[in-house]
C-alpha positions in Angstrom: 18.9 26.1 1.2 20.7 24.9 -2.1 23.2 22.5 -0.1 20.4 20.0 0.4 19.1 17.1 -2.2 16.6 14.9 -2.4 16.6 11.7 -0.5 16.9 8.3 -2.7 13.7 5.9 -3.2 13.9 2.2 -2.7 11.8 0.0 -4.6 10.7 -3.4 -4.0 8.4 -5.4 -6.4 7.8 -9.2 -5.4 6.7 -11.7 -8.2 4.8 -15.1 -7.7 3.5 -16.8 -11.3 2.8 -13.4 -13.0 4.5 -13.7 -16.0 1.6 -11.3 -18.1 2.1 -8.5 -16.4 5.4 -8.0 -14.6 7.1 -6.8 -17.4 4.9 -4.3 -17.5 4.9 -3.1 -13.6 8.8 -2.9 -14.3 8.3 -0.5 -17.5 6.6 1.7 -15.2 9.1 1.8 -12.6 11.7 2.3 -15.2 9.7 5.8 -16.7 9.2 7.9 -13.3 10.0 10.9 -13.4 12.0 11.1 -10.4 14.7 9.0 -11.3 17.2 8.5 -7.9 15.6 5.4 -7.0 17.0 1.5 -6.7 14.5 -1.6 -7.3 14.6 -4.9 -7.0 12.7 -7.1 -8.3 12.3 -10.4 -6.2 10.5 -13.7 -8.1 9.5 -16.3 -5.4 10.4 -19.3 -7.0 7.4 -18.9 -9.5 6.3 -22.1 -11.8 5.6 -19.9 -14.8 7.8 -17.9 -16.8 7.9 -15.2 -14.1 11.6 -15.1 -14.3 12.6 -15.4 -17.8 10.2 -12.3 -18.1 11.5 -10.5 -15.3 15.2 -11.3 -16.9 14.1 -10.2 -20.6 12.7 -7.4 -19.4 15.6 -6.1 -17.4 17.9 -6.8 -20.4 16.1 -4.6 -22.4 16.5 -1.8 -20.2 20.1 -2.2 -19.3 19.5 -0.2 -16.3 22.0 -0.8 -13.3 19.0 0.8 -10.7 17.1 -2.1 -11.4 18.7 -5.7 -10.1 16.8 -9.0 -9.6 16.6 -11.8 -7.1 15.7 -15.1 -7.3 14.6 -17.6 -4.5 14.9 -20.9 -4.6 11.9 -21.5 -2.4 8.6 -20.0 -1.9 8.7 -18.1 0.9 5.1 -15.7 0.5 4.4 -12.4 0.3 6.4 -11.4 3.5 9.5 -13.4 3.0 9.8 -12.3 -0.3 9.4 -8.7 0.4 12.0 -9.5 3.6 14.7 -10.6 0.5 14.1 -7.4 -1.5 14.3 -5.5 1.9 17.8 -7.0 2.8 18.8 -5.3 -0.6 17.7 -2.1 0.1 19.2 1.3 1.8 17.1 3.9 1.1 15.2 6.1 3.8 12.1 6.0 1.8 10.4 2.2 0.6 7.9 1.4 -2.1 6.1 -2.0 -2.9 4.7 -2.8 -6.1 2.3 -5.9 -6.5 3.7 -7.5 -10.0 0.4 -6.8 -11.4 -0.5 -3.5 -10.6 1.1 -0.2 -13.0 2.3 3.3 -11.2 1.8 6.3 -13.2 5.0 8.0 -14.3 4.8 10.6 -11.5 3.8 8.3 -9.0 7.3 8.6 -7.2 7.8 12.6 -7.3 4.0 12.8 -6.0 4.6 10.9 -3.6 8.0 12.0 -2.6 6.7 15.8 -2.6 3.9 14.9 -0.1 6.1 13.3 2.6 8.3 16.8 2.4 5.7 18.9 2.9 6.0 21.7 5.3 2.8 20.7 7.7 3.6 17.5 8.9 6.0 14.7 8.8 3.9 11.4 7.8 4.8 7.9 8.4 4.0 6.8 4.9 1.6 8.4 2.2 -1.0 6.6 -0.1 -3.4 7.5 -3.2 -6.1 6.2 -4.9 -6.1 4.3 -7.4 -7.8 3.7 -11.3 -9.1 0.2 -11.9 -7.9 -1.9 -14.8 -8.4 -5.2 -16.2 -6.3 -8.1 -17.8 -6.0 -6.0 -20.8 -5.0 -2.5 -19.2 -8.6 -1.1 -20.1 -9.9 1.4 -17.3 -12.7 -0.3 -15.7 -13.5 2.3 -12.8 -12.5 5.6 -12.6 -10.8 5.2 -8.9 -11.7 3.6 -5.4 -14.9 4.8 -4.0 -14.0 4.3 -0.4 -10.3 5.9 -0.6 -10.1 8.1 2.5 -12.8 7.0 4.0 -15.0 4.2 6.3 -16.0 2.2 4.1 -18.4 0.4 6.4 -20.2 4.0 6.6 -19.1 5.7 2.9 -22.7 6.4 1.5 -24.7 5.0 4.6 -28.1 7.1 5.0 -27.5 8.8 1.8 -30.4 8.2 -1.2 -28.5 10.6 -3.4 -24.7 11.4 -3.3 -23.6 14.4 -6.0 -20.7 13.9 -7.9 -18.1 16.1 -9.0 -18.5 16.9 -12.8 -14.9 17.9 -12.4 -14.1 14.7 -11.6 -15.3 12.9 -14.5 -12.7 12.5 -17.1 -13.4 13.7 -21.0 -13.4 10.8 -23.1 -11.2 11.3 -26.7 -13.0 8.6 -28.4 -10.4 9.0 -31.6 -6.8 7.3 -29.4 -9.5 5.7 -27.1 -8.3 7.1 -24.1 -9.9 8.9 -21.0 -8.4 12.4 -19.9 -8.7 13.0 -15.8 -8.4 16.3 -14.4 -5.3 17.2 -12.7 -6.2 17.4 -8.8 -4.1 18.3 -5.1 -6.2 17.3 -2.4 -4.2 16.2 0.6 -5.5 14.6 3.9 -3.8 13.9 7.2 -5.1 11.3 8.4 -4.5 10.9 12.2 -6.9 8.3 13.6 -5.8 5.4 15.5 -8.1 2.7 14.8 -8.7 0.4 12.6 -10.6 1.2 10.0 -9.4 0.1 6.1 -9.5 3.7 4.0 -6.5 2.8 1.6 -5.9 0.7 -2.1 -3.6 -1.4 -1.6 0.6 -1.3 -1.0 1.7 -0.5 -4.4 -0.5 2.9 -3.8 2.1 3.9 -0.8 5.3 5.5 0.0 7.1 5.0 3.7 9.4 5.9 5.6 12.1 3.0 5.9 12.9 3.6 9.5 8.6 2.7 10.3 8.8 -0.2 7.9 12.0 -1.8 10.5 9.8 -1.3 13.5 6.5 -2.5 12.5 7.8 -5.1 9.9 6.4 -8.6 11.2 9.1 -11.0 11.9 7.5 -14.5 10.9 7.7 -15.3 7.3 5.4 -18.4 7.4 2.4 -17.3 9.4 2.7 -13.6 7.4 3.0 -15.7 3.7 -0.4 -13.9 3.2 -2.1 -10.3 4.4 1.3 -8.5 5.1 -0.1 -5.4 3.6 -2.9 -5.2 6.3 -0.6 -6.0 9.3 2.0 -3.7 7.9 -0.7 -0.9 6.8 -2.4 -1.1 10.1 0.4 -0.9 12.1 2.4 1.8 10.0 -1.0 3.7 11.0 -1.3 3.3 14.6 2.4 4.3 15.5 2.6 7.5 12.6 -0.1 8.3 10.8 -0.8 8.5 7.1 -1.2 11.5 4.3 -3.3 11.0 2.0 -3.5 12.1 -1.9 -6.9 12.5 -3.4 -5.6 11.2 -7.0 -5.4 8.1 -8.5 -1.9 7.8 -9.3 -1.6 4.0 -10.3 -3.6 1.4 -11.5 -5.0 -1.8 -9.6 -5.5 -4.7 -12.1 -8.2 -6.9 -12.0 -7.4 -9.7 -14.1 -9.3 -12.8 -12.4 -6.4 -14.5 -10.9 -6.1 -11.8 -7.8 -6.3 -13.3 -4.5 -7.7 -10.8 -2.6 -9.9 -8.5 -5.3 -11.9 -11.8 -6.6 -15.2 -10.3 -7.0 -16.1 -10.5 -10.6 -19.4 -7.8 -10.1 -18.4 -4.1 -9.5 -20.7 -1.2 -8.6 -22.2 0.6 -5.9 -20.9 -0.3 -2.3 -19.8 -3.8 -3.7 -16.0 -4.7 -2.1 -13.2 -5.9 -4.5 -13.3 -9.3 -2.1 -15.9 -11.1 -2.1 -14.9 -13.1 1.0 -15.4 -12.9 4.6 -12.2 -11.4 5.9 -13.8 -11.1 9.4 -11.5 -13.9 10.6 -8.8 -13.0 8.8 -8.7 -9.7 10.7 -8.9 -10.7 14.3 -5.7 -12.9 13.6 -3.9 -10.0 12.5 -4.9 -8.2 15.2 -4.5 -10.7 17.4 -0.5 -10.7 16.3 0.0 -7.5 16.2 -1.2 -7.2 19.7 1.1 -10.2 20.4 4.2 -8.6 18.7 3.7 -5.1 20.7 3.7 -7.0 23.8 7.0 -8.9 23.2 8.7 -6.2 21.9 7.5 -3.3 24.0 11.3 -2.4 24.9 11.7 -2.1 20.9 8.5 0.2 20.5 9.0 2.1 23.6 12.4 3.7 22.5 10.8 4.4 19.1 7.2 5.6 20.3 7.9 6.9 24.0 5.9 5.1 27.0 2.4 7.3 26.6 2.1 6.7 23.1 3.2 3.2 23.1 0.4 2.3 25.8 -2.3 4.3 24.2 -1.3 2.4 21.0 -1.7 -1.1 22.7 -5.1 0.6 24.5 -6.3 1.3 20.7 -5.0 -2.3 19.4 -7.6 -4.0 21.9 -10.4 -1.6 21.4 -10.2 -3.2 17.9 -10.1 -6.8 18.9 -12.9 -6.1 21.6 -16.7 -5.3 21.2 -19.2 -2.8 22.2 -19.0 -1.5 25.3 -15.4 -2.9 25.9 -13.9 -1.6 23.0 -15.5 2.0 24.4 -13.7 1.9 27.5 -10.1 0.7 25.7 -10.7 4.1 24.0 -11.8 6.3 26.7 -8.6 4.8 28.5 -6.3 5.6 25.6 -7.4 9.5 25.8 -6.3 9.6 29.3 -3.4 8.6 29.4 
């Protein structure tokens, strides 16, 4: 068919006292590859320089995609994103953490999974190379990406890696050189189990973003990726790509990734997000019951209640959360 075009990319990168490193999560927006894309950049009335660098930046590239957008007040991680939202059209929605990098092909990877001929996805994600402060590569990607991590190595003394999947090292431009590689997974289940990086690693549809979106800028002003992430999951699915296709900075100031000791099954957080968890839950649960009318017209009635069934075998324990499930599969 040569009277169809690609659809247009929106991209949203929110900015709270990160004045190292936004400029450079805006550079690499500005050199993807596929170009049809809008961004704007939204600083949440940071203390730091935040802005100025955001404005400098954006002057230097004289680029009419990008815009910016200042708040007054600090509204968190959800309102924020809500203002770059309001600003946005596109059917398909990135977010990109001010201190995280994409790579230049980040968007046309991403963009060419969702159109694939298999399946229709409700957002896509990859994995992801670990950098610190200084944008040296600290860990060649995510160990857990695609999977449980509760249960990635369990039982297993030795675990063979992939030769081809460690990089040659050109010690002259000190750089490490990755093999190119197409893995894609669907991943279909519907519970909750944490396989992905974070946002910035993610593509979605705009039309799940509107539905699953929470609503409540003050209690959300924290952990909107795992309510949205979650949710985005339960009601479409996700396709995953086996590549590390941006880079998650560790730089010691991170909220969430605050461990300072990598290696082995050792998590990014080194805090107890066990309570953390069953709130989200707990809202989502609460949002899906005051707006069933809203997620029945977009899910149908069978999906929306094995959905909710699903949602509470999360929140419950063993043998409750058994019997949620069993319900779910026969409905």
């Amino acid at each position: 068919m040569t009277d169809i075009h690609l659809p247009k990319i929106s991209v949203v990168v929110t900015c709270y006292n990160c004045a190292d490193y936004i400029g450079d999560a805006i550079r690499s927006v500005a050199r993807q590859t596929l170009t049809d894309f809008e961004c704007v950049i939204v600083d949440d009335a940071s203390t730091d320089d935040s802005a100025a660098v955001i404005q400098q930046t954006l002057d230097a590239l004289a680029d009419p995609r990008f815009s910016l957008v200042r708040l007054e007040k600090n509204v968190g991680q959800t309102g924020a994103t809500r203002a770059g939202l309001a600003r946005t059209t596109a059917p398909f929605i990135c977010f990109l953490d001010s201190d995280d990098l994409w790579n230049e092909d980040f968007l046309e990877r991403h963009l060419a999974a969702h159109l694939n001929e298999t399946y229709a996805v409700g957002f896509t994600a990859c994995n992801a190379r670990l950098i610190d402060g200084k944008n040296a590569v600290i860990a060649g990607a995510v160990y857990w990406f695609g999977k449980d991590r509760a249960v990635a190595d369990r039982g297993r003394a030795f675990a063979p890696i992939d030769p081809e999947r460690v990089p040659k090292l050109d010690t002259a431009s000190r750089a490490a050189h990755w093999q190119k590689q197409t893995p894609y997974r669907l991943y279909t289940k519907r519970l909750v189990h944490w396989v992905w990086v974070s946002t910035s690693s993610m593509m979605f549809r705009r039309s799940l973003i509107d539905l699953v979106f929470p609503d409540d800028d003050e209690t959300f002003r924290l952990h909107m990726d795992f309510y949205i992430v979650v949710m985005a999951q339960m009601v479409a699915g996700s396709l995953l790509i086996d590549e590390a296709l941006y880079s998650y900075r560790l730089h010691g100031r991170n909220f969430a990734a605050n461990n300072p000791i990598l290696g082995g099954r050792l998590h990014l957080s080194a805090r107890n997000w066990g309570d953390t968890h069953a709130r989200m839950l707990d809202r989502m649960l609460t949002a899906m019951i005051r707006d069933r009318e809203r997620f029945v017209t977009a899910l149908g009635e069978r999906q929306y209640r094995r959905m909710l069934l699903r949602m509470k075998a999360a929140r419950a324990t063993i043998p409750m959360s058994w019997l949620y499930v069993l319900r779910s599969w026969l409905i």
